[in-house]
C-alpha positions as CSV (number, residue, x, y, z in Angstrom):
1,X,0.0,0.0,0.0
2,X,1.5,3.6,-0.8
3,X,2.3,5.8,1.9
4,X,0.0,8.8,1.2
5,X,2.8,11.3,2.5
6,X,5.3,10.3,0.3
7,X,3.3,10.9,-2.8
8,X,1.2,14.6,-1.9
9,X,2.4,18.0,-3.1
10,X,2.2,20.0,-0.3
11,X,1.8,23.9,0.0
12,X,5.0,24.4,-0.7
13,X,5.7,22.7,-4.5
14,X,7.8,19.7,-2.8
15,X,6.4,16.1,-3.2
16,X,6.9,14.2,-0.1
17,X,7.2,14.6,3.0
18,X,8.3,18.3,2.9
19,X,11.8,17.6,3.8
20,X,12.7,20.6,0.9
21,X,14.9,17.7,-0.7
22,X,14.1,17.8,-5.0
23,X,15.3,15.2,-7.2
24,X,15.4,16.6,-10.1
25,X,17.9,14.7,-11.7
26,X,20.4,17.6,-11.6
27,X,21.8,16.8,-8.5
28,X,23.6,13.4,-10.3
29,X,25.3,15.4,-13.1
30,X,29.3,14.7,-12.9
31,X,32.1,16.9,-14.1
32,X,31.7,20.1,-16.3
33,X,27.7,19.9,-16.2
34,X,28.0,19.7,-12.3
35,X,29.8,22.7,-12.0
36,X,27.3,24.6,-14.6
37,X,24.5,23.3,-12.5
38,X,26.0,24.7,-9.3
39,X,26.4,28.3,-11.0
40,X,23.3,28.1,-12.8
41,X,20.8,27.4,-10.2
42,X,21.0,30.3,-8.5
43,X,20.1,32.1,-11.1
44,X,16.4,30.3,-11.9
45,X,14.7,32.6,-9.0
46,X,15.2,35.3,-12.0
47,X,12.8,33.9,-14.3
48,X,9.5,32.8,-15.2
49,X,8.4,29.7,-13.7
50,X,7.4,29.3,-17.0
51,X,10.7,29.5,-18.9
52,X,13.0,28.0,-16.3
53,X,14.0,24.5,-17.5
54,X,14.0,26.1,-21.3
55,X,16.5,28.4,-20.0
56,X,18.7,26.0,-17.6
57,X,19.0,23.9,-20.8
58,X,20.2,27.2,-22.8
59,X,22.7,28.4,-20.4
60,X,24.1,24.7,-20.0
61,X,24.9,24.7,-23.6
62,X,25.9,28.6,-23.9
63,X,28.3,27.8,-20.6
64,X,29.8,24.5,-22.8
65,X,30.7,26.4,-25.8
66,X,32.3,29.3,-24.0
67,X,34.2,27.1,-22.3
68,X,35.0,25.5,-25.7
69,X,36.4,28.5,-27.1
70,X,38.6,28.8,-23.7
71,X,40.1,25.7,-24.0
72,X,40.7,26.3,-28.1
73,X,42.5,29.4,-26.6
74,X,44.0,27.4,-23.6
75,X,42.4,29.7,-21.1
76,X,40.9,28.2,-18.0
77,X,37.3,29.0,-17.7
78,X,36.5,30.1,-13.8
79,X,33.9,29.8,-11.5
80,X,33.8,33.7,-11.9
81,X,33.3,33.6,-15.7
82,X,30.3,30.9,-15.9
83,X,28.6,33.5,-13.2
84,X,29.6,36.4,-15.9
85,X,28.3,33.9,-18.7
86,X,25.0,33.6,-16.8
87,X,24.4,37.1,-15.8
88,X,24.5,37.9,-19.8
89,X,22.4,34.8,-20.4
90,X,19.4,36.3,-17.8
91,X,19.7,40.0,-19.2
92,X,19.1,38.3,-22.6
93,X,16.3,36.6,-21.5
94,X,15.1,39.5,-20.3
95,X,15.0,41.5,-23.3
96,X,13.9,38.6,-25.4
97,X,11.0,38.8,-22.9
98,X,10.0,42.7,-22.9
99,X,10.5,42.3,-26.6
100,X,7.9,39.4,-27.2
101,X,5.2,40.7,-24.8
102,X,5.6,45.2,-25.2
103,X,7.4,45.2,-28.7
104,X,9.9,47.4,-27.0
105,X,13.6,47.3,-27.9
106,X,15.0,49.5,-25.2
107,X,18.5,48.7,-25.9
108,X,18.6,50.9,-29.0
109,X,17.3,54.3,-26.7
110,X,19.2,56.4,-25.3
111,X,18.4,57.2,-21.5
112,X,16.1,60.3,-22.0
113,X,14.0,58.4,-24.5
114,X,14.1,55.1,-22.2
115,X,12.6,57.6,-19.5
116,X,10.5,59.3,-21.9
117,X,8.7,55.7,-22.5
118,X,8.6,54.7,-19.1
119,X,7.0,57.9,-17.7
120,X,9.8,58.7,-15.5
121,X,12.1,62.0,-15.7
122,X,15.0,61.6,-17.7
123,X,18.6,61.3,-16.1
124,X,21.0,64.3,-16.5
């Protein structure tokens, strides 16, 4: 017989018996894709519910071929790059975002138009 605790979604999103432990699969990655899981999921508060696996999966394979090109150059790629790599990876989503839902391409304004738009008084 099934132990009805073990198999509930609490409150919370965690199956179980709400010890916060999610096995998602990540957690059993080994080498490189460890290491990109480790910087990546702290970024995944940042987006969409929505969108978060699509973009885990994106910045996995963005993070591998940057650190491609490092090793064609013979560069180590750091901890402190992969974060950089991500940080460019959620802006992006961002704008993809704004782009698909207001048609707005703020990255072409300058500041006094961006403030124009937004309703706010433009910065000296």
């Amino acid at each position: 017989m099934l132990d009805y605790a073990e198999y509930t979604t609490g409150g919370n999103g965690y199956q179980g018996n709400g010890n916060g432990f999610r096995p998602n699969g990540y957690d059993h990655l080994n080498g490189d894709w460890a290491v990109f899981y480790k910087m990546a999921k702290g970024f995944l508060r940042r987006i969409k519910p929505d969108d978060r696996q699509d973009f885990l999966h994106d910045l996995f394979l963005t993070m591998a071929k940057v650190k491609a090109k490092y090793q064609l150059i013979g560069k180590p790629l750091t901890e402190g790059g992969l974060v950089r790599v991500a940080h460019f990876a959620l802006a992006q989503y961002w704008r993809d975002y704004y782009q698909q839902t207001r048609r707005v391409d703020c990255g072409r304004c300058s500041n006094s138009q961006r403030a124009e738009c937004s309703g706010k008084r433009p910065l000296s």
